[in-house]
LUMMAR-268002 format. One record per residue (C-alpha): residue number from 1; residue in three letters; chain; x, y, z. Coordinates in steps of 0.02 Angstrom, whole numbers, padded with zeros to 5 digits, m for minus. Each point is the difference from the previous one (the first is absolute). Layout:
! residues N
   num   residu   chaine        u        v        w
   NUM      ALA        A        X        Y        Z
...
! end
This chain:
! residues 396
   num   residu   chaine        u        v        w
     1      UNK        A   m00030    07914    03938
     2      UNK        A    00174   m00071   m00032
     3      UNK        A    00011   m00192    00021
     4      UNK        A    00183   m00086    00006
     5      UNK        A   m00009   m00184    00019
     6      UNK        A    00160   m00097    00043
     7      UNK        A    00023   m00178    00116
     8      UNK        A    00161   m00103    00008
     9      UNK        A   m00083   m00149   m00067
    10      UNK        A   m00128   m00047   m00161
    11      UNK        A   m00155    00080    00016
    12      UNK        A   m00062   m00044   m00186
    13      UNK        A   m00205   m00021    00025
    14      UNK        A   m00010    00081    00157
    15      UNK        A   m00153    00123    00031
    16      UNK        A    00057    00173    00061
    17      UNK        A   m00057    00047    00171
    18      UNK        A   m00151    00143   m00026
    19      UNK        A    00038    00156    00085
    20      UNK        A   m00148    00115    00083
    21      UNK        A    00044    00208    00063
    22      UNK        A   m00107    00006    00137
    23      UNK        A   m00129    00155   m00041
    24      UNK        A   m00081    00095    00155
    25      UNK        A   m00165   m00030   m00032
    26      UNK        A   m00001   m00181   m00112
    27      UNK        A    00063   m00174    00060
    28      UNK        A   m00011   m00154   m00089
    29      UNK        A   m00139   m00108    00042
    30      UNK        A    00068   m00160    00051
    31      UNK        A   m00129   m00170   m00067
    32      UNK        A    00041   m00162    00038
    33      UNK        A    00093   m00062    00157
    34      UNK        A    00104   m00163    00020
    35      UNK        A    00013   m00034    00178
    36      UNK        A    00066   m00166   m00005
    37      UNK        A    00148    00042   m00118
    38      UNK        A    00047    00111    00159
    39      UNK        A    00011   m00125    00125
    40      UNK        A    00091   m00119   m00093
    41      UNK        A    00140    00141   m00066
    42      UNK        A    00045    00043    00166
    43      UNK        A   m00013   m00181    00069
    44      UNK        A    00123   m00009   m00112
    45      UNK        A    00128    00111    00067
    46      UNK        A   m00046   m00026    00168
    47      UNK        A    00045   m00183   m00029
    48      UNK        A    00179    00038   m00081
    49      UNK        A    00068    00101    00144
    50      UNK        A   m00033   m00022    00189
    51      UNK        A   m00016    00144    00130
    52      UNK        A    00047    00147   m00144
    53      UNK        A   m00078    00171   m00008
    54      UNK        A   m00047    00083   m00193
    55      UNK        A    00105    00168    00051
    56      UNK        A    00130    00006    00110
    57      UNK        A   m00023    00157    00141
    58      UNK        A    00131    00130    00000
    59      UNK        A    00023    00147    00127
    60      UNK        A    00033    00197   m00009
    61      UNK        A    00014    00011    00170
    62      UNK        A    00052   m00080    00162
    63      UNK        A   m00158   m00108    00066
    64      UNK        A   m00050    00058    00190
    65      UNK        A    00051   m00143    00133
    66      UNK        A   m00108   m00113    00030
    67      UNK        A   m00022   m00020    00182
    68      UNK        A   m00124   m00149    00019
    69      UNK        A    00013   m00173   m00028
    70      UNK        A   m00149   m00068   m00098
    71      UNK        A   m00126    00062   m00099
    72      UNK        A   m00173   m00057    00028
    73      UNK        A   m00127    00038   m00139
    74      UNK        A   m00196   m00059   m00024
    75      UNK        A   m00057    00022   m00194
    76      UNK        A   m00046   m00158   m00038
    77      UNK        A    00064   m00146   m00084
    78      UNK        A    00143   m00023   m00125
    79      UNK        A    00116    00143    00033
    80      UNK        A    00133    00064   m00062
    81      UNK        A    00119    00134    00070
    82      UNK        A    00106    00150   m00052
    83      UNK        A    00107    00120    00087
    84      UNK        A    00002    00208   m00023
    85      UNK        A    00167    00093    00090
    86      UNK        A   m00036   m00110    00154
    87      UNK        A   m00186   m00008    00004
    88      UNK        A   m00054   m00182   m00049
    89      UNK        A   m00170   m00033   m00103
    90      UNK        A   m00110   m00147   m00008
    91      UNK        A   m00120   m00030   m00154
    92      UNK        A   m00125   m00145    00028
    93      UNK        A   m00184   m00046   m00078
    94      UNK        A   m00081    00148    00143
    95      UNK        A    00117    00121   m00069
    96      UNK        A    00180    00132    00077
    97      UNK        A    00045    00016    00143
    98      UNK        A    00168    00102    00040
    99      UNK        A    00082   m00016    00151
   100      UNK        A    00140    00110    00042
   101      UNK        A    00185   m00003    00073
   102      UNK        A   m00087   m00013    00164
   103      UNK        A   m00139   m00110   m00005
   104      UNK        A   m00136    00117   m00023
   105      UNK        A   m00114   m00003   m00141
   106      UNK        A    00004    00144   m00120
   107      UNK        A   m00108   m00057   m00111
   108      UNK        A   m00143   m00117   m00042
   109      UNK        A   m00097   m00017   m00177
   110      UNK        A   m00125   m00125    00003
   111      UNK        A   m00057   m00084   m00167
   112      UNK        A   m00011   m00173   m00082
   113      UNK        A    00117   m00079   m00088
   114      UNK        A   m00001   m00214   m00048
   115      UNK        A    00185   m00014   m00055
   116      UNK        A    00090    00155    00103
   117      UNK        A    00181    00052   m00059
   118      UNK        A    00115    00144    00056
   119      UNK        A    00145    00087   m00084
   120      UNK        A    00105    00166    00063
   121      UNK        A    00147    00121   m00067
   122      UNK        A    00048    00163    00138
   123      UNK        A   m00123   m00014    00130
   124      UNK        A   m00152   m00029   m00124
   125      UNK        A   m00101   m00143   m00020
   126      UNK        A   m00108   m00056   m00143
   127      UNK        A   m00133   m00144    00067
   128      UNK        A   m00110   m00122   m00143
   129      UNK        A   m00098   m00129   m00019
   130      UNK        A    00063   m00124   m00113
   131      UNK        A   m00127   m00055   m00130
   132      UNK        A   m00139    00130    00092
   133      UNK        A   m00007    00183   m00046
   134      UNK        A    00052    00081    00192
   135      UNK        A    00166    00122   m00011
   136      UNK        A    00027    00121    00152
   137      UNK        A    00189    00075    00002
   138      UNK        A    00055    00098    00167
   139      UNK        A    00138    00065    00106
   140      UNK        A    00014   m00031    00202
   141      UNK        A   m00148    00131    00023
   142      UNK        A   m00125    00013   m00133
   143      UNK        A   m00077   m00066   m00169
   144      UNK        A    00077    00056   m00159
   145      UNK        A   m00110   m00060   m00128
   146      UNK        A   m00144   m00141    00029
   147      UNK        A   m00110   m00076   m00142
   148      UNK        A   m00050   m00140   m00105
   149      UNK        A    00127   m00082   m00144
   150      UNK        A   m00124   m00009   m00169
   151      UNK        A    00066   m00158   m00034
   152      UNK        A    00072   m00160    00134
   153      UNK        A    00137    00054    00062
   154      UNK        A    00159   m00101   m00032
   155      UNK        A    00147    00085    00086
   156      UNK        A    00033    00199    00027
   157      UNK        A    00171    00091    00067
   158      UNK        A    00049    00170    00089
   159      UNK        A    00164    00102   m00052
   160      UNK        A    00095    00104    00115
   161      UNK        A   m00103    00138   m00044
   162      UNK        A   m00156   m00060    00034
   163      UNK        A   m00048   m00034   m00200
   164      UNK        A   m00088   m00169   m00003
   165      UNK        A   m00065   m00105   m00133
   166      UNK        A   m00119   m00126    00002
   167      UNK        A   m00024   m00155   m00107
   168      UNK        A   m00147   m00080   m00048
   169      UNK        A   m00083   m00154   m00102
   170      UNK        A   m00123    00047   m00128
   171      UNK        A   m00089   m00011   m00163
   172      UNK        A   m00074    00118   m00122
   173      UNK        A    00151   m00031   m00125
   174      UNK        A    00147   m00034    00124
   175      UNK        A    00050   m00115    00101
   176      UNK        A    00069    00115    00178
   177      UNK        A   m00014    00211    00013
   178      UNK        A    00136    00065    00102
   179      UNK        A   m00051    00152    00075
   180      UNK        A    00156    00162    00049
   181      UNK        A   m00093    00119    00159
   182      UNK        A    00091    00138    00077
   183      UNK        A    00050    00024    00166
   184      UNK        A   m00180    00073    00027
   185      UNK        A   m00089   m00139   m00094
   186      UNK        A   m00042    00069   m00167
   187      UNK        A    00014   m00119   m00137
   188      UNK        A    00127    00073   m00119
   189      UNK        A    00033   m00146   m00114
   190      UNK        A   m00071   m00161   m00078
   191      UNK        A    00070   m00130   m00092
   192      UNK        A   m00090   m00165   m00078
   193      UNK        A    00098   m00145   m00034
   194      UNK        A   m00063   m00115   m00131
   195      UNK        A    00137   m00123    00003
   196      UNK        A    00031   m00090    00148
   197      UNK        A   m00075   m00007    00181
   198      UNK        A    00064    00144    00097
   199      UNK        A    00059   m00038    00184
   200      UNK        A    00098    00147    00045
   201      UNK        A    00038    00168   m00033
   202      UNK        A    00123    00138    00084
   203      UNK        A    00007    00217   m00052
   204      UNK        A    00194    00037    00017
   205      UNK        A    00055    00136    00143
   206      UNK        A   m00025    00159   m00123
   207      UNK        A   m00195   m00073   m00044
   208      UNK        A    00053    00031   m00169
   209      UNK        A    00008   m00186   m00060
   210      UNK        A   m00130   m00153    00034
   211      UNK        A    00084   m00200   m00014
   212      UNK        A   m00117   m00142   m00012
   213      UNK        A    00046   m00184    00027
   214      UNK        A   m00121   m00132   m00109
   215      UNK        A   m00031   m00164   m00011
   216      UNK        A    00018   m00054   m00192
   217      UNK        A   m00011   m00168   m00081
   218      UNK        A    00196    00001   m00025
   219      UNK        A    00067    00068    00183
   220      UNK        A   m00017    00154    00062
   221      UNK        A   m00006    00180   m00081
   222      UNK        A    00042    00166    00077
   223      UNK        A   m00063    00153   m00090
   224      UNK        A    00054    00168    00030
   225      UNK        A   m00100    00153   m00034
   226      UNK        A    00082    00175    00003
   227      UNK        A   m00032    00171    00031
   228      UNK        A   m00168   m00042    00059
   229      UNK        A   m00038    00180    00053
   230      UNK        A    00023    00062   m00185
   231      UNK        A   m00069   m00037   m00174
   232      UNK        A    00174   m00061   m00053
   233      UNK        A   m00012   m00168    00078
   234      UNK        A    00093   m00129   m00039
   235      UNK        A    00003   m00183    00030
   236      UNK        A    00127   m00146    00000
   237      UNK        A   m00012   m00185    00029
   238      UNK        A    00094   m00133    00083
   239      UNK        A   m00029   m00178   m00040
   240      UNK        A    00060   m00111    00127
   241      UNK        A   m00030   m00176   m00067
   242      UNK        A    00134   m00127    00129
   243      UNK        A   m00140    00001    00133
   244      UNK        A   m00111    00128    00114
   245      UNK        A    00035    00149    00058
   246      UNK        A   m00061    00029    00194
   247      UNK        A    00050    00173    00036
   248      UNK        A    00083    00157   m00026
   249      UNK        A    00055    00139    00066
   250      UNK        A    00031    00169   m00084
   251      UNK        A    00182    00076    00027
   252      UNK        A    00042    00178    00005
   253      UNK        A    00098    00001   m00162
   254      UNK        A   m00151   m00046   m00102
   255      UNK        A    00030   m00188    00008
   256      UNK        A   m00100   m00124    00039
   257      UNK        A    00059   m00155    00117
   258      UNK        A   m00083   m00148   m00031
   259      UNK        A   m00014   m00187    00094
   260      UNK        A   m00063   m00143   m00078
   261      UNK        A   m00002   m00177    00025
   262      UNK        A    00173   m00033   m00044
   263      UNK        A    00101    00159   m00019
   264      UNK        A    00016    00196    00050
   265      UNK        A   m00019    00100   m00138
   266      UNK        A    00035    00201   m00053
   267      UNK        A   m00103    00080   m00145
   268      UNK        A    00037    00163   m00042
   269      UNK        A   m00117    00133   m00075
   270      UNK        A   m00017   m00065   m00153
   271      UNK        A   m00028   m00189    00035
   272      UNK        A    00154   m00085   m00005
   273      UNK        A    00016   m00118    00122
   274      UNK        A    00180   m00068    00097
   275      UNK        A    00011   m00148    00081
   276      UNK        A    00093    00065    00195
   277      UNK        A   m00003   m00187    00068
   278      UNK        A   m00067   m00151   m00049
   279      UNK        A   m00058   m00137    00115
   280      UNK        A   m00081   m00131   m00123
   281      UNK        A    00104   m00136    00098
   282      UNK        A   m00115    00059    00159
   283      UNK        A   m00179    00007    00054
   284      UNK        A   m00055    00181    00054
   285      UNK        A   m00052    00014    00186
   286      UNK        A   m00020    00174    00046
   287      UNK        A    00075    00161   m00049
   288      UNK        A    00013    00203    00034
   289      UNK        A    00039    00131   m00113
   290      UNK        A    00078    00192    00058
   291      UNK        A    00078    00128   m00066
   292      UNK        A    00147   m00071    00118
   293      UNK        A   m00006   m00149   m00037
   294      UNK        A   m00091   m00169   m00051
   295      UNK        A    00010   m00167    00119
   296      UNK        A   m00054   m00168   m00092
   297      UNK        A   m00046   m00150    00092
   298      UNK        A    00041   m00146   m00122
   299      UNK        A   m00038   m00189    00047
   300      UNK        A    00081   m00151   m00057
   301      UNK        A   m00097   m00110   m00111
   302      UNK        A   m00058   m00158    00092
   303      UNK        A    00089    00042    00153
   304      UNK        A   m00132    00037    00136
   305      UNK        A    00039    00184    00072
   306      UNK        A    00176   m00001   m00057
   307      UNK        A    00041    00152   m00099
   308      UNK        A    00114    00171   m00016
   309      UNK        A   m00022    00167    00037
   310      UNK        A    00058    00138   m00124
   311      UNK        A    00011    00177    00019
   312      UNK        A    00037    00140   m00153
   313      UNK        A    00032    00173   m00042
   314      UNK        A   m00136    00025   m00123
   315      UNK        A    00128    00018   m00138
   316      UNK        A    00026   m00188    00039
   317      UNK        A    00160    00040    00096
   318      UNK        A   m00013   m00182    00137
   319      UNK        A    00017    00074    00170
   320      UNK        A   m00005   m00167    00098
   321      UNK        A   m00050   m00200   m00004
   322      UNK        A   m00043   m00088    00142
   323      UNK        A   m00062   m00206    00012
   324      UNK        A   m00174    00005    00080
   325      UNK        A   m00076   m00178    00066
   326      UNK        A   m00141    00074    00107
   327      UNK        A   m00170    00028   m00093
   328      UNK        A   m00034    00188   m00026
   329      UNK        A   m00175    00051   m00003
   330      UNK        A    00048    00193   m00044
   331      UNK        A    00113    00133   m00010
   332      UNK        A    00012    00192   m00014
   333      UNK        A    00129    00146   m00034
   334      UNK        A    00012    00174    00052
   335      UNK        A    00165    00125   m00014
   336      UNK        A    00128   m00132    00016
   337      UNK        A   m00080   m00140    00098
   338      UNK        A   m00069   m00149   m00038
   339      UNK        A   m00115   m00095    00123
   340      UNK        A   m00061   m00187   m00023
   341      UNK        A   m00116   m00088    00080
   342      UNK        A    00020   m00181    00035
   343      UNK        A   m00076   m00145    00079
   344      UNK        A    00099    00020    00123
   345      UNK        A   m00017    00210    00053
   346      UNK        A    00065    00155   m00070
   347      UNK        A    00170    00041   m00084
   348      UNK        A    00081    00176   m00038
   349      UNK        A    00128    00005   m00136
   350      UNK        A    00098    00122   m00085
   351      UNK        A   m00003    00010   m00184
   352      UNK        A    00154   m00089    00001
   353      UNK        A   m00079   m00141    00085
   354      UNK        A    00102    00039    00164
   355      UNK        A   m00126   m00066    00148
   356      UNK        A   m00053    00097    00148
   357      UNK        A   m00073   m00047    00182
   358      UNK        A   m00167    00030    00038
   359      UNK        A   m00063    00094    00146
   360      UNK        A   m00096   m00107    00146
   361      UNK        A   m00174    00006    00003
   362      UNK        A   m00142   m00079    00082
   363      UNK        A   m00132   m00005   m00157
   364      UNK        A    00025   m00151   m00101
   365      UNK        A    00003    00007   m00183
   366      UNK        A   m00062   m00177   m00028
   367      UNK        A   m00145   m00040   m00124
   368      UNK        A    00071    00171   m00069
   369      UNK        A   m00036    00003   m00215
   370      UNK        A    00108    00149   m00040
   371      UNK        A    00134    00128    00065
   372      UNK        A   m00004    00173   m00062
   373      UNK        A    00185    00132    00028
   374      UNK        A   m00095    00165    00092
   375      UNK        A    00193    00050   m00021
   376      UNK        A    00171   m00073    00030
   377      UNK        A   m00018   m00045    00190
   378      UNK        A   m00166   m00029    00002
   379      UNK        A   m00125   m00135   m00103
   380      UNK        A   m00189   m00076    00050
   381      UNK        A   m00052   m00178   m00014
   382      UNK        A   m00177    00013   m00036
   383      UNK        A   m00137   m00129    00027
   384      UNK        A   m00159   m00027   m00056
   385      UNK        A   m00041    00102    00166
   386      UNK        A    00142    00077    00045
   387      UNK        A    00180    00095   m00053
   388      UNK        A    00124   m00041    00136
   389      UNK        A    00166    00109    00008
   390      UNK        A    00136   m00053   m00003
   391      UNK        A    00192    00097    00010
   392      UNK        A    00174   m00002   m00065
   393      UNK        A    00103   m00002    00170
   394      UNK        A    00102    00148    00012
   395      UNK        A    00163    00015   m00010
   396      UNK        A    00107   m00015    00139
! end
């Protein structure tokens, strides 16, 4: 096994992560669980940001029209929701329940979960239990793969092609596993960190290469492995040591865009890291990141709700600023719009921050907690019980 090491910052006295080729019929045995670590990593994040999503959802193909609405779903408490090409899903502590363009349910999976989260990438969804053991990923019509993480389950993420990887607290020697599946569910890679608390983890579009975002004493460390579907692996490192980093999102070209608490960052292949735009002047409110483009909602310090909005290219390219004085509980992209939700409704915006009206409707979207983009005309404000629609008026 060839092993190339390389990080854009001091790395003296760090411990290399520990690599493990899956083998067909042997797994590693994982001892010695720490729950609480869990809970209080992604308390952390969850605290930094407001009303962002892990992985931003990106579409193949137009989404069918959604001809209802609201969206009623019953699966207990605590949910969370996702979209799939115009079929919305709901996660909560009884388990799935998918509800498509029309209303009608298309599918139900019932199962337990304490702490129920929900990610997607091209009509796929990949559902967890944070700090449990319960993953189930699906599409609008049936389950893809369903079983139990062997560790607590910290965060997981879906690509576009239906490769998913899920993280995961444990002992026996390390301190997270991040586990690579294929778009059928087999496990085809593990890797054990021994530095650092993993929190998130992403397999780039051609599954060929795994990035992993911990928690160290210093910051915040990415590591790249390689060619994880040969014996030539590689890995690099990325040793981000200004603040945390929240997010990423892998690009097409191999890079990796990264947020953090106080800039947006680009690391290419081999760990070197760019500063795109730096906000350290600001306090982060919300963000999304796309292959079109990246929207940052940035507050003043010490100034109630007052604050900018910010959109990019992802090369850091500013595509528009706008003054923002309303609070913004969340915000979501897809193709070239961005939609916001506020205290006060809905907003549709192009990437250039130009604002358009919103269609009529007689479903309010009050005591809404986030807004998801189904595509450029059309977004849901979901509830704890409900995902009202709500659409871009057309153009006259």
């Amino acid at each position: 096994m060839r092993i190339a090491i390389g990080a854009i910052h001091d790395m003296s006295g760090d411990e290399n992560p520990k690599r493990m080729k899956i083998r067909p019929i042997r797994l590693i045995l994982l001892l010695v669980i720490f729950a609480v670590i869990i809970v209080v990593a992604v308390s952390l994040i969850s605290s930094l940001v407001t009303g962002s999503s892990w992985i931003t959802n990106l579409f193949a193909q137009p989404s069918p029209e959604i001809t209802v609405d609201e969206f009623n779903f019953e699966i207990g408490r605590d949910r969370v929701f996702a979209h799939m090409n115009g079929s919305i899903a709901a996660v909560g502590t009884l388990g799935v329940k998918v509800l498509d363009a029309d209303g009608r349910e298309a599918l139900r999976v019932p199962f337990r979960m304490t702490v129920p989260a929900v990610v997607s990438s091209e009509g796929r969804c990949i559902a967890f239990d944070i700090g449990g053991s319960a993953v189930r990923v699906f599409d609008d019509t049936e389950v893809i793969a369903s079983f139990d993480a062997d560790g607590p389950v910290v965060s997981a993420s879906i690509n576009q092609n239906g490769w998913f990887c899920v993280v995961m607290q444990d002992g026996g020697g390390h301190r997270g596993t991040v586990s690579v599946f294929d778009n059928i569910g087999r496990e085809r890679y593990r890797a054990g960190i021994g530095t650092g608390f993993p929190l998130s983890a992403a397999v780039s579009a051609d599954n060929r290469n795994l990035a992993i975002i911990s928690l160290t004493d210093n910051g915040s460390r990415v590591t790249f492995f390689h060619d994880i579907d040969t014996e030539e692996e590689v890995s690099h490192m990325f040793d981000f040591r200004s603040g945390i980093i929240l997010d990423m999102l892998y690009l097409a070209n191999g890079y990796v865009l990264a947020v953090s608490t106080d800039r947006l960052i680009s690391i290419n292949s081999v760990g070197e890291g760019t500063t795109l735009y730096s906000f350290s002047d600001k306090r982060l409110g919300g963000y999304t990141l796309s292959e079109d483009f990246v929207a940052l909602h940035l507050y003043d310090y010490g100034l109630g709700h007052q604050g900018r909005l910010v959109t990019l290219l992802t090369d850091g390219t500013i595509l528009g600023e706008m003054i923002s004085n309303r609070e913004i509980i969340s915000m979501s992209s897809c193709g070239k719009s961005l939609v916001i939700l506020k205290n006060d409704g809905v907003s549709f915006f192009s990437k250039e921050l130009e604002e358009f009206p919103v269609s009529e409707s007689n479903f309010s979207t009050a005591g809404a907690g986030r807004v998801l983009a189904v595509n450029e005309n059309v977004a849901v404000a979901t509830s704890d019980n409900s995902a009202v629609v709500v659409r871009r008026e057309e153009e006259r």
